[in-house]
N, C-alpha and C positions, 0 to 999 in steps of 0.2 A: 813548490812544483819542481821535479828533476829537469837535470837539463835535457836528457829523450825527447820527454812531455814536453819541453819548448821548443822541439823543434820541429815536431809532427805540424806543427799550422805552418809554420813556416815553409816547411818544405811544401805542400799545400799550397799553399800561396804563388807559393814561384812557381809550381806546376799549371796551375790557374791561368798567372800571366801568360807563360809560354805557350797555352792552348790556342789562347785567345790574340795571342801574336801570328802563330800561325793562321788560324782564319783569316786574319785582315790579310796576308801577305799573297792567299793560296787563290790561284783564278779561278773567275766562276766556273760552275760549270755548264759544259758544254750544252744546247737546245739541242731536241731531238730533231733532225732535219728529216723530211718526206720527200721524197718523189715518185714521178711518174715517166710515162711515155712520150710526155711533150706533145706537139701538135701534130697531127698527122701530116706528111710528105705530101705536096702537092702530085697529083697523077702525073707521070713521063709520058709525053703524046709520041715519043720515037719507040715506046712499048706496046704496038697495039694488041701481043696477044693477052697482054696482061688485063688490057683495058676493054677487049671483047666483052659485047656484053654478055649477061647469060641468063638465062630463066630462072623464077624465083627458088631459092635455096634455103633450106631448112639451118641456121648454124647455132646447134646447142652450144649451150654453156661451157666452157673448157673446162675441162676435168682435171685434177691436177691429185701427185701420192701426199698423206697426209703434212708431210713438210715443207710441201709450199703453198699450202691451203692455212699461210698464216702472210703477216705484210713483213717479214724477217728479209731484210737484205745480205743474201746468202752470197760468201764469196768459199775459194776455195785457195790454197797454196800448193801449187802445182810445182814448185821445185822442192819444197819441201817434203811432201807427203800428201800425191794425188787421193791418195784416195778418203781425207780426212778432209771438212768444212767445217766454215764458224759462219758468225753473221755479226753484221757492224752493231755495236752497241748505239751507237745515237743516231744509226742511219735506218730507217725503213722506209718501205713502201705505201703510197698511200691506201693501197687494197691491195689483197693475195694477190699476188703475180697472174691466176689463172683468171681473177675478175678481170683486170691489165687487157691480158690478151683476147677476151670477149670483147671489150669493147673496141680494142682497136683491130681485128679480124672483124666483126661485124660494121664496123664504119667504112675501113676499105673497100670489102667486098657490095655495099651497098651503090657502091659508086659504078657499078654494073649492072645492079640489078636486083631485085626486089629481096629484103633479107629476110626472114620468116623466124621465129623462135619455138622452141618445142611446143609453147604453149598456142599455136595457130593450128585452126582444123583443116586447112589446104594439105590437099598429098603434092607433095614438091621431094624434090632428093634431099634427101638429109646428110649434113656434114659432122662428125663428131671427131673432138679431136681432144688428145689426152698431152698434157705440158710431162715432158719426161725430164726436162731439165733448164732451168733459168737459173744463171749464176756469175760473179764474174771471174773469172781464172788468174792469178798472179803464176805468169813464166818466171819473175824477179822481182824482187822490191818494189824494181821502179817501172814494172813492164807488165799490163795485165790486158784481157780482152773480156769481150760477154758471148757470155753462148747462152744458145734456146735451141732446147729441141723438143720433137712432140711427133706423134704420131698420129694422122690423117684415118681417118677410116668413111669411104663414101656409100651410100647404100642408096635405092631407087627401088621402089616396088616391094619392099621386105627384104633386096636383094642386095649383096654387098658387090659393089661391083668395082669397085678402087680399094685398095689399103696401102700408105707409106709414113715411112719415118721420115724426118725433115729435121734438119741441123744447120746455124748457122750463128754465122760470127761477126762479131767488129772489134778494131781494136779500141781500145779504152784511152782518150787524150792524158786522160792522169791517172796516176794510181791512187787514188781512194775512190768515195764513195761518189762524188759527184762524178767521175769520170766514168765508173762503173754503171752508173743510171745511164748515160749518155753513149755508151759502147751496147747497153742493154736493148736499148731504144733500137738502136741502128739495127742491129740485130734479130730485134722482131720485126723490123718492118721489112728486114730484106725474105724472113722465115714466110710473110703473111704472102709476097711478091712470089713464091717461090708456090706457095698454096694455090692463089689466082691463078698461076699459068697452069698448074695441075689441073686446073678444075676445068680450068678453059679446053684442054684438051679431053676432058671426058664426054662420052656421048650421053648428055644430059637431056628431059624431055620435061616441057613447061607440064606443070600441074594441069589435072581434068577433074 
């Protein structure tokens, strides 16, 4: 046998070892971690127009453009290059952001007054509302917030009698992903608070 031929196992060999040196050395890897919206905020009794009650309301399903009608925990780098986003590889959502915000828009607003779903025969007002944006924004490395916004559209009779955009923000305790869930949260529930007073102010009429 040449000596080439003796040394192809060899080298082999030590290649072997070293693979397998690396595995034992290299950390695991990471679990994909979920989150959500957390518990909903107890009612503010120093907000009463928030907490007015109101006749029963129709609140479809939130509708959302096809990139957040996935559970991707979508951030953005805003000093770098606003207008480009990624999404955390071991971070998602435990449902599409727009499932999220159905159910916590219809838990709050029920604490008013009777919540109704597309799928009930009562003619009541109907609420529909479209997620235009859930995300969390990096100002800097170490400095990001969450934004949601969404556009409102009220109707009564066939008749559209309210439409608005709605935006809002918190800032984020940390910068990753748990701090972004937590900035996100805050977020919607100040966007949902901002919905209630809107609605409160609409001249709404109980179902017939």
């Amino acid at each position: 046998m040449s000596r080439a031929e003796l040394k192809r196992p060899l080298a082999l060999a030590l290649a072997c070892i070293a693979m397998l040196a690396g595995c034992a050395t290299s950390p695991p890897a990471t679990p994909d971690a979920r989150y959500d919206l957390g518990a909903r905020p107890a009612a503010n009794p120093a907000s009463p127009a928030t907490e007015a009650p109101m006749p029963p309301v129709k609140v479809l399903a939130v509708r959302a453009s096809r990139d957040l009608e996935t559970d991707a925990f979508v951030y953005r780098l805003g000093y770098v290059d606003a207008q480009r986003t990624g999404s955390y590889a071991t971070s998602h959502w435990t449902m599409p952001p727009a499932q999220l915000l159905t159910q916590r828009l219809r838990d709050t607003l029920s604490q008013r007054g009777p919540v109704l779903t597309g799928a009930d025969t009562v003619r009541a007002p109907l609420l529909e509302i479209e997620l235009t944006g859930f995300e969390q924004v990096f100002d800097a490395p170490e400095k990001s917030h969450g934004v949601v916004s969404v556009r409102a559209t009220l109707t009564q009779h066939g008749r559209v009698i309210a439409q608005r955009m709605f935006t809002a923000s918190a800032p984020a305790p940390r910068a990753d992903a748990s701090g972004g869930a937590r900035a996100l949260a805050a977020a919607s529930d100040d966007l949902i608070a901002q919905l209630g007073a809107w609605l409160g102010a609409q001249p709404l009429t109980a179902s017939r």
